[in-house]
Every structure is written in C-alpha cells, then in structure tokens.
N, C-alpha and C positions, 0 to 999 in steps of 0.2 A: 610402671609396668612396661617393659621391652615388646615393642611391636613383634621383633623377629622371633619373640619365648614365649608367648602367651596363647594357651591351647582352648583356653575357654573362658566364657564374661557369662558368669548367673548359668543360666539354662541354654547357651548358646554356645555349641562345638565350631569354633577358628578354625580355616579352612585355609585361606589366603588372606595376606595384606594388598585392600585393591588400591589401597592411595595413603597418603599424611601429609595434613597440611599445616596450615599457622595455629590450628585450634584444635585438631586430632588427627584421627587415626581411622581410619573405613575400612572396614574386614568385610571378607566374604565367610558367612557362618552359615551352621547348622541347625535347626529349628530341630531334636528329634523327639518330641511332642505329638509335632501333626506332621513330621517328614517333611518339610519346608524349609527350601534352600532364602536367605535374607541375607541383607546389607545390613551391617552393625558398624552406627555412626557412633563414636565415643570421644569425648573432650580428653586434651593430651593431659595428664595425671601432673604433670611439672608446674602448672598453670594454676594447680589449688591454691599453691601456696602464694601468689602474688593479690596483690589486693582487688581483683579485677576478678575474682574467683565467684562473687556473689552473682556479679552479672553477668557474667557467663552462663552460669548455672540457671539463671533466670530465662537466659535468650536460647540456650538450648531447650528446656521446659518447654517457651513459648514453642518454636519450632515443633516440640511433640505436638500442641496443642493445635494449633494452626494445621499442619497436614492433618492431623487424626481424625478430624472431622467431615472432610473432604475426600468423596470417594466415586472417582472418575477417571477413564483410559487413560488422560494424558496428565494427570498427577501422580508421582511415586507413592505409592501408598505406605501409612506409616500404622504399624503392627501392635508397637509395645515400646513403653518406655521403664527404664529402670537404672537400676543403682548396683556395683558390686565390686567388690574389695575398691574402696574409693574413685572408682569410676563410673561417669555416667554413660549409659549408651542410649540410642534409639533404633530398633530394630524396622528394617523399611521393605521393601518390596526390592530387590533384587531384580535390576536391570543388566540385561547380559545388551548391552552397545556401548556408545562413546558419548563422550559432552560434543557437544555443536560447536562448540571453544574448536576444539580438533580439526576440526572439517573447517573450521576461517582462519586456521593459521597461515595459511600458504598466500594469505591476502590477496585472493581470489574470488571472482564472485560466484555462486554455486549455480546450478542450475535451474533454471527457472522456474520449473515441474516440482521440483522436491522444496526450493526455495519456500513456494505458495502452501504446497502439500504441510510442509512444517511450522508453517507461521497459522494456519486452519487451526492445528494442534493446540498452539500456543492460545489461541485466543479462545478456544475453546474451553482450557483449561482453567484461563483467567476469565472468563464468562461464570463458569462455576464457583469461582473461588467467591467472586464478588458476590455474587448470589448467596452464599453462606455466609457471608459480613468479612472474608478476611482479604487482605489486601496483601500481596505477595512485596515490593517493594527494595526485591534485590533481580528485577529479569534480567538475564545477561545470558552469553550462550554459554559460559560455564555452569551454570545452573540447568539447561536445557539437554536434557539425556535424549538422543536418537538411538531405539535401539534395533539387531538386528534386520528386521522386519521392516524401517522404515519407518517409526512411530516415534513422536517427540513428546516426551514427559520430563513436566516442570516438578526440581527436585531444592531442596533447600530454604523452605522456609524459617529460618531461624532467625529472620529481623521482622516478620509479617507484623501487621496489627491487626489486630482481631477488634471487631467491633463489639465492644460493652465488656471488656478483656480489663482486668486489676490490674493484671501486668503491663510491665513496663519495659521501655526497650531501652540502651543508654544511649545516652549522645541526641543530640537536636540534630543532626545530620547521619544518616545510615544510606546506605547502597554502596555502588561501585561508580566512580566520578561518571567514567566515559558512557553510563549507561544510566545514569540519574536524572529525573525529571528537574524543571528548573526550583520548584516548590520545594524539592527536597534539598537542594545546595541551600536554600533560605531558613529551614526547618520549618519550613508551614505546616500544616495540617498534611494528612495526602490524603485521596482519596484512588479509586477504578484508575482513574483518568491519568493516575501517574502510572503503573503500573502499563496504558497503555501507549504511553510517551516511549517508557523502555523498550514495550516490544515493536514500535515504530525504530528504534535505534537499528533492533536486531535483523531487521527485516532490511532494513538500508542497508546494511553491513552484507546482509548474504547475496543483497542485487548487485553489491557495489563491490566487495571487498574488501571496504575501508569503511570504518566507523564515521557519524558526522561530525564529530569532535573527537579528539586525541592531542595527546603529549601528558606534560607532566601536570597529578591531579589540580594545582593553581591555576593552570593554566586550560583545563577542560574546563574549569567552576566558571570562571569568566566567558571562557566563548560559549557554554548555555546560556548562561545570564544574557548574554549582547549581540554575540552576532548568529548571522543565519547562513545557515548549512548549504555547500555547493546540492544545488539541484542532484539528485543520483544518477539524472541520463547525462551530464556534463564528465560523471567517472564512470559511466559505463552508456554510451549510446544504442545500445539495440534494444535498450528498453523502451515500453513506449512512452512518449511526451506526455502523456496525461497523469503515468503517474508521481510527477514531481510536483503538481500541484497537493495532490494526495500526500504525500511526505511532509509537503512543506504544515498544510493545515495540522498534521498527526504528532509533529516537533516546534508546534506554536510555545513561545512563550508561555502565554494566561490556555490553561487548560479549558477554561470558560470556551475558547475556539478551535479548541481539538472536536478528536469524534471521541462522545460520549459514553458510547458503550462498543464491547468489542464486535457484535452484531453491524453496531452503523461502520466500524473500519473494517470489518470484514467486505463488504457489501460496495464500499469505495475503493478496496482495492481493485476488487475484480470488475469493478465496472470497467476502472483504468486496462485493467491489461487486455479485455475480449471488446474493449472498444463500444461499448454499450452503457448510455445510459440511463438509467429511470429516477433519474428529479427530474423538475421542471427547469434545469439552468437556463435554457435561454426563453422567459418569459417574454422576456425583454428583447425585440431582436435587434436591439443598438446596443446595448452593453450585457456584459457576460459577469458575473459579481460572484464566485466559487467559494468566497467568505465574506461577509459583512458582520465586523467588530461595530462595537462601540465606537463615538466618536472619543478622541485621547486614551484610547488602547496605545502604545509606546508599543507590547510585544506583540500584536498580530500579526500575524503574514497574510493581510487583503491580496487576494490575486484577481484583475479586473480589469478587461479591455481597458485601455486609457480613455480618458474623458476629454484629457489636453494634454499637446504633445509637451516635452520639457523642451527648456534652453536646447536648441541646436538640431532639434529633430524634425522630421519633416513633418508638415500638416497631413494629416490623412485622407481628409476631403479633397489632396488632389488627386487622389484614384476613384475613377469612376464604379459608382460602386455594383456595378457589372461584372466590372473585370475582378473585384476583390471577391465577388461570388465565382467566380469562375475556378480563380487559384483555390478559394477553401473547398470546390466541391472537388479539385482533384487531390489534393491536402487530404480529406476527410476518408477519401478513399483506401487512403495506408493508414493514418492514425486516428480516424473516429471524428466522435463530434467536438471534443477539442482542439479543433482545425480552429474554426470560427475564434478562441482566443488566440490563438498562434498566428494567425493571421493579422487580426487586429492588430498587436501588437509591432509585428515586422513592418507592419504597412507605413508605423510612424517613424521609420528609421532608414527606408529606401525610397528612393526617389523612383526607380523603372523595376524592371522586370528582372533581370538579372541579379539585380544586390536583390529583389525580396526573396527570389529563390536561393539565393546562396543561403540567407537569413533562415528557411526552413528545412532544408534538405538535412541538417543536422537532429532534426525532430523523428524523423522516421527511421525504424529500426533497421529495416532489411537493406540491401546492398540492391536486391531486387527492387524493391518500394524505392528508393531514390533514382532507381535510374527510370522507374516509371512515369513517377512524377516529373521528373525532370524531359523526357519524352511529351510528357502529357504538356507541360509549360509552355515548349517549343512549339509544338503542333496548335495550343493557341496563341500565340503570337506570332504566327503564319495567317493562322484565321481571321488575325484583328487587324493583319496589314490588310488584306486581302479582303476585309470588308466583307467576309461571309459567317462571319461568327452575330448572332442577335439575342442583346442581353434585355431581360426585364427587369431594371432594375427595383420596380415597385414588389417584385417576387423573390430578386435574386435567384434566378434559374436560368439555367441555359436551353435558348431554341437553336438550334443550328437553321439557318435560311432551305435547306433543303427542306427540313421537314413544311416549310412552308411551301414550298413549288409543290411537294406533290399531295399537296392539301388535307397535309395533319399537322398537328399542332403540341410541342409539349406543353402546354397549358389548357387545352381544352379539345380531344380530336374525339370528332365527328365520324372520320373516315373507319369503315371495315375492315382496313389494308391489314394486311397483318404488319407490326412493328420492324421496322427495317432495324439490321443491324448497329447503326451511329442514332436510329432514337433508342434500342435498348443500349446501347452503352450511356447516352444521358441522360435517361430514368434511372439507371445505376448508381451516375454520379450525384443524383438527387439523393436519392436513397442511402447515401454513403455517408450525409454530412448527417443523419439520425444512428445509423448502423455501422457506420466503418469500414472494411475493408469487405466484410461478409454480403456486401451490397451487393458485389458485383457475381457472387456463387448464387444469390436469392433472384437475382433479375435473368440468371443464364436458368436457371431451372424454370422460372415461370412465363419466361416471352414463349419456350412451344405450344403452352396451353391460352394462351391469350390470343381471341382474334382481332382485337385491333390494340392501339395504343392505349386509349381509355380501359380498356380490360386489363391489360397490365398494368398500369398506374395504378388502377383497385388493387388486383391482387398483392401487387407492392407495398401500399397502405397497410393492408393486412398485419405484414409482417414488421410494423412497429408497432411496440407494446407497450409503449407511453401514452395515454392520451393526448397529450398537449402537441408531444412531435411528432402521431400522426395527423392531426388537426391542420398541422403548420404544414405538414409534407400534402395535404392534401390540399391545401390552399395555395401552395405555391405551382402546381398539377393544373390548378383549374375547377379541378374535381369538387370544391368547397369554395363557395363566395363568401360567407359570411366574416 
C-alpha cells in the first residue's frame, strides 16, 4: 500500500503522511465517528512477507496492549487496534508537537526550567505505567513527544512487558544501545528500575548535551557494562555539584543501587538543584556515605568522604579542622550541603589554601558564586594571618573575635544587642551548610525582627525542615547541649 496513495485504513480518513520509518508508516487521520482527529501507526505491508512477520505482528499487538490500558497526561493514548486490507494499524491520540530527539539534535544542553519541567513528565508517566504492571523499556527522547504547550508524552510502547502478558517479545536483548540499562545489554529480567536507568540517560543528555555513552552499538554495550560516565557538571559546569552524585547513583551498574522508584529520583533530583536536603546524610559528622553497596558490588558508584588518603595524596588531618569548616560554610553558601563532601574530598589533594580553592571553584555554577567564594577565601586568609578569625572546632563554626569584645557570642549570646552585621553574615554562613545559598535571603529577612543573636539563631533554626540538621544546626549555635 503506497504511503503517498492511500486515502483510507478500516474507518479512518488519511489526512497526511506524519513520518515512515524501518517498520511503517504514521498518518495523520480522521475518526468520523466521533469527529476525532488520530495518529494511525501501521506496520509497512513489505515486511509480511519476510519471516520476521509473526513478530512483528506480535510486538505491534503487544504495543496496543501495553499503552491501551494506561490512561494518563503524559502517555499517548491509544484508541483502537485493527487490521485492513493487510495492514495492521493502531489508532493513538494525536499529538500536534515534536519528539525531544529534535530539540537534543544541535548537541546542546536545554534549559534547565523545561529540562526539570519535562523529565517531572517522564517520571510521571513511568510512575503510572509501573503502577499498571507495564514496564516501558525503550525510553529515549525519540519516543518522548513535547507538544505545543510544553507537555512531554511517552509514546511507543511496542517492546513493553506487561506483567502476567502470554506474549512474547523477540530477542534477549531489546531497546536502543545508547539508552539501555546495563540488565538489558545482558538480557536479564527488567524491571521499573531500568526504565529509570533510561530516563537518568535522558535527563543527562538534556543538562549536558551529550549522551553518557555513545558511538558505535559495540561499543556503547561495553562502556555500560564497565566504565563510568564523565560526571555531567564536568560537560556542563553551571550545574550544581550535587547533582552528579545523583546521576552517578541513577546510572549504577546493579539497579539494586539505583533510586527505586521514580518518586525517590524525582525527590533527589530537586534536592540537588534547590540545594536542600531531607535525609539524614550527614549522621555522621566524619564521613558523608551517599551510597552504601554491598561489600564486592564490582558496579556500584559508592560516593564517600575518603577514609584514607591514596598513594600520593595529602593527609587531611593536616587541616585544622576549623579552617576545613570555614571553607565548607562559604562552599555551602553557593552550592548546599554538599560542600561538606566537596570539601572533604579536595582537602586530601591540597596541601594550602590556594590549590584547595582552585580544587572547588569549579563546583559552583555562577560566575557570581565563584567570585564570591573566592572573595570569601581571601578575606579568611587575611583573618587567619591576622589572628582575628576563632574557630571551634569541636562545633565547626565560625566566631569572629569581635563578636567576642562586645560580648555576644555565635555559640551561645546572652547579650540584647541587636545582631551586628558580620554576626548576621556568620549565622548565614551557618545556616548555608543545611540550606544553601537561600541562607543568606532567610538571615537578611529575619535579623530586623530579632532582638538579639540568640533570637535569630531561633528563628534561623526554624527554617530547617530536617530534624536531624536542625538538631545539628542548633547544637553547633549553642542553642542545644545535648
């Protein structure tokens, strides 16, 4: 049947040819039944005749069966399946936008608003489908329709497994290489967890630009399998530092250390980007552990302060660890509370001051945030010559010596005074290594209403929503002995 000659399939008036690819033909058709304009997906007619025609025929079916049950914004909906003059079609919901393939051709990374906005979508989507037993197991941005409006619907299920499904899919291996979990190059089982392997791909790809893996399919199957993906702030720096740990956990190897459901990776994403977290990470205030594998896991990506430094790196016990609280709280002030591992980290690989700040100033997004920090660096290594800077380091907080002449204290103030300027800027910086950068908008709103330091360090308190980090923040204040 000639795409450019065929005016109608069964009960559906051909309108336009919207696409043809290795397996058919996509029309924009006419429903006039119920007046409804549809997408009429159909297997190319040349393809019967080769021996591959059963399963085709199987995997388009599946395809019906898989979306048909599934009835949610950001799924295409699928209408009616049938059969006419030897063609099969599936009539679908009719999306008047483009594939998200389109918008990452220019190997570009998109912007960060619609980035979030559409990846929401996706897991959305995939939250439902799992919830219904089917597991999607081709996500890729060619399958990802954005349409006018700004709305991402997941279309294409025609490799899906349907949970308690007779049918059958062919091949021990299905998907597309550059966007396959690692279980699926193996032909393991799959389950949720791959499908959100994929859309950990897509979401790297729309921050970055560039896929985590690409070239030729051999050659993508092996570097899932073995090696680990440039961090995505390394191919795009104004993102923030925190979320390449996120990435990394999201494209582990053993799915076993991924996030579980698309809820728990929705929920890590945006912790990463607004700087804010609600686990308890740093229980522990000596080491920071953001995954803990199994012992002889081979694929995990453990991310975790060092314990001991390697061959050739510096010991980190020769920073006093005053001064390692000092850098993280102005660190924490641009990018959150994974300062504290960023920190860590740098510490065992510079000997002074300058190499550790070289080491992080690539961490922070803004051109502003680096030159801050970098300000901030300076002004305390004037302080630490000059012997007017006073660390505690049983707290890891910063007093400035004046707050001590005119007899307040950022660990425990007695005094009325109202909060001087340089003590609200280091209740800030306190405040910064729990909340991030939004420290320093929460402490300039609430120093007018506070009449002394002690009142603001309460109200400060307040406004972390973790128990454990304000417990910490309030213990490191004064405010809490226990």
């Amino acid at each position: 049947m000639d795409a450019a000659l065929i005016k109608s399939l069964g009960k559906y008036q051909i309108e336009t040819t919207l696409g043809v690819g290795a397996m058919g033909v996509v029309y924009r058709a006419f429903d006039p039944h119920i007046e409804r304009r549809v997408a009429l997906k159909t297997i190319r007619n040349e393809l019967f005749d080769s021996g591959e025609r059963a399963s085709l025929m199987a995997r388009f079916r599946n395809e019906a069966q898989a979306a048909g049950r599934l009835s949610q914004p950001n799924i295409v909906a699928v209408y009616d399946y049938g059969e006419a003059d030897g063609t099969a079609y599936i009539a679908m919901e009719y999306v008047d936008g483009r594939g998200l393939n389109a918008l990452l051709d220019a190997g570009e990374a998109l912007d960060l608003h619609n980035a979030l906005d559409w990846f929401t979508h996706l897991l959305a989507a995939l939250a439902y489908a799992h919830e219904h037993g089917v597991v999607h197991r081709d996500i890729k941005p060619a399958n990802l329709l954005v349409t006018a409006r700004g709305q991402l619907k997941v279309t294409d299920f025609g490799i899906a497994h349907i949970e308690s499904s007779t049918l059958t899919v062919v091949g021990s291996m299905v998907g597309t290489p550059s966007y396959m979990a690692p279980e699926q190059f193996c032909g393991d089982s799959v389950d949720g967890r791959s499908d959100l392997y994929s859309a950990a791909v897509v979401l790297y790809q729309m921050l970055t630009g560039q896929r985590p893996f690409a070239g030729a399919p051999a050659s993508v199957m092996q570097q899932v399998l073995r090696d680990t993906p440039l961090p995505p702030t390394q191919r795009n720096p104004a993102l923030p530092a925190a979320l390449d740990a996120v990435l990394m956990r999201a494209l582990a190897k053993d799915r076993a250390v991924r996030y579980q459901t698309p809820a728990e990776l929705r929920a890590a994403v945006f912790e990463a980007i607004n700087g804010v977290s609600s686990y308890s990470a740093w229980a522990d205030d000596d080491r920071t552990v953001l995954t803990a594998p199994d012992a002889g896991e081979t694929a995990s990506l453990a991310l975790a302060a060092p314990s001991a430094p390697a061959a050739g790196e510096i010991n980190p016990t020769v920073w006093p660890v005053g001064d390692l609280a000092a850098v993280e709280a102005r660190l924490a002030a641009q990018v959150g509370p994974v300062a504290r591992l960023l920190v860590a980290r740098a510490a065992t690989r510079a000997a002074d001051l300058p190499t550790l700040r070289a080491l992080l100033v690539p961490h922070i997004p803004s051109d502003k945030g680096r030159q801050q920090f970098t300000d901030g660096l300076s002004t305390l290594a004037e302080a630490t010559a000059r012997g007017t800077l006073r660390t505690d380091t049983s707290q890891r907080t910063l007093q400035p010596q004046s707050a001590q002449r005119d007899g307040t204290s950022m660990s425990a103030s007695t005094s009325a005074t109202t909060p001087t300027p340089e003590q609200i800027r280091a209740a800030a910086l306190q405040l910064a290594v729990y909340l991030g950068p939004i420290a320093h908008l929460i402490a300039k709103r609430e120093a007018p209403r506070a009449l002394d330091l002690r009142m603001l360090q309460q109200r400060l308190a307040s406004a972390i929503s973790n128990d454990h980090d304000r417990a910490s923040f309030l213990r490191a204040t004064g405010l809490r002995t226990d």
